[in-house]
Each structure stands twice: as structure tokens, then as C-alpha cells.
C-alpha positions as CSV (number, residue, x, y, z in Angstrom):
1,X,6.8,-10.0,17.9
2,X,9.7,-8.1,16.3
3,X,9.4,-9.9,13.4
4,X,5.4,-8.6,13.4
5,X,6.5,-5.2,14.1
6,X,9.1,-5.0,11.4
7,X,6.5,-6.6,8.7
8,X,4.2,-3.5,10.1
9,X,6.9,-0.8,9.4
10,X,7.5,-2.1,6.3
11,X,3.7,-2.1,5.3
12,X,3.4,1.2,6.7
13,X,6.5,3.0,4.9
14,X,5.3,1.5,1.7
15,X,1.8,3.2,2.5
16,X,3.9,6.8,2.7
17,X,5.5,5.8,-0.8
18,X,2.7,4.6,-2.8
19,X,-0.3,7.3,-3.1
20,X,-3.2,6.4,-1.3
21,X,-6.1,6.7,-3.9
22,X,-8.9,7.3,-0.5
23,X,-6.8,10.1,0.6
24,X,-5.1,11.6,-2.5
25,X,-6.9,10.7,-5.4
26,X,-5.6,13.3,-7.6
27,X,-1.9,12.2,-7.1
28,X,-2.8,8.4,-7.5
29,X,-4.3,9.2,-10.9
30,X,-0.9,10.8,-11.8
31,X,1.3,8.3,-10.6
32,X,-1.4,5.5,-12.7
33,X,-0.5,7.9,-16.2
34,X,3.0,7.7,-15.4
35,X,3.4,4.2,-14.7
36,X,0.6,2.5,-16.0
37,X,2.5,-1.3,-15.8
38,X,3.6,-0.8,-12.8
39,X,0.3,0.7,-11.3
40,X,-1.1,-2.4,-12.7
41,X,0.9,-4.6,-10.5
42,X,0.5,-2.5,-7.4
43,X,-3.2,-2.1,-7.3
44,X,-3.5,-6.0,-7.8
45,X,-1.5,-5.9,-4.7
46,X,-3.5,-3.6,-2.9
47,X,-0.5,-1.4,-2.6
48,X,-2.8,1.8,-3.6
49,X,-5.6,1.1,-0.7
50,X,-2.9,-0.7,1.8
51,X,-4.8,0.0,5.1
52,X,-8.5,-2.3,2.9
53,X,-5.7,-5.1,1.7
54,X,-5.8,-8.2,2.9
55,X,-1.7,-8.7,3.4
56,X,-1.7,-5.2,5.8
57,X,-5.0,-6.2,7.7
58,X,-2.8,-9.8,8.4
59,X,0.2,-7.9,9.5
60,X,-2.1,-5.6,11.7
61,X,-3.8,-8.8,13.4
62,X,-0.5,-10.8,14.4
63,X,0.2,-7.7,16.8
């Protein structure tokens, strides 16, 4: 369970990092013409719509 939780923090500070593209599209647009290798790699990830990805929706169902 605290391992769970921690894996949830984690996925949930990274969510405060990374900007959201469903909530502030403007800023994710920015950060995407800044870093456009590294946007790459995130958005594969799901890192730029965390709460729709498949790795935070299985953190979120092991609670």
C-alpha cells in the first residue's frame, strides 16, 4: 500500500511539472517549441495528458 501511494505521489507531482495540454493548452504549446525532443518523449509517455494515460490510471487502480 505504501508502495501504491508513493507511485501515486510521484505520478501526481510529475502532473504539477509537466503542463497539462486539457487544462493549459497555451503553456503546453510553449513548453512543445521549447523542447521539441523532449516533448516528443513525454507525450509518447502520456506525461502531457497523465490523468487519460494508461501507467497513472494503473497506479490509481492498485489503491
Amino acid at each position: 500500500m505504501r508502495t501504491t501511494l508513493l507511485l501515486l505521489a510521484l505520478a501526481a507531482l510529475q502532473g504539477s511539472r509537466v503542463r497539462q495540454e486539457p487544462r493549459q493548452p497555451a503553456m503546453a504549446a510553449g513548453f512543445r517549441r521549447r523542447n521539441p525532443g523532449l516533448s516528443a518523449v513525454l507525450d509518447k509517455l502520456g506525461f502531457s495528458r497523465h490523468v487519460r494515460s494508461p501507467w497513472f490510471s494503473a497506479v490509481y487502480l492498485l489503491l
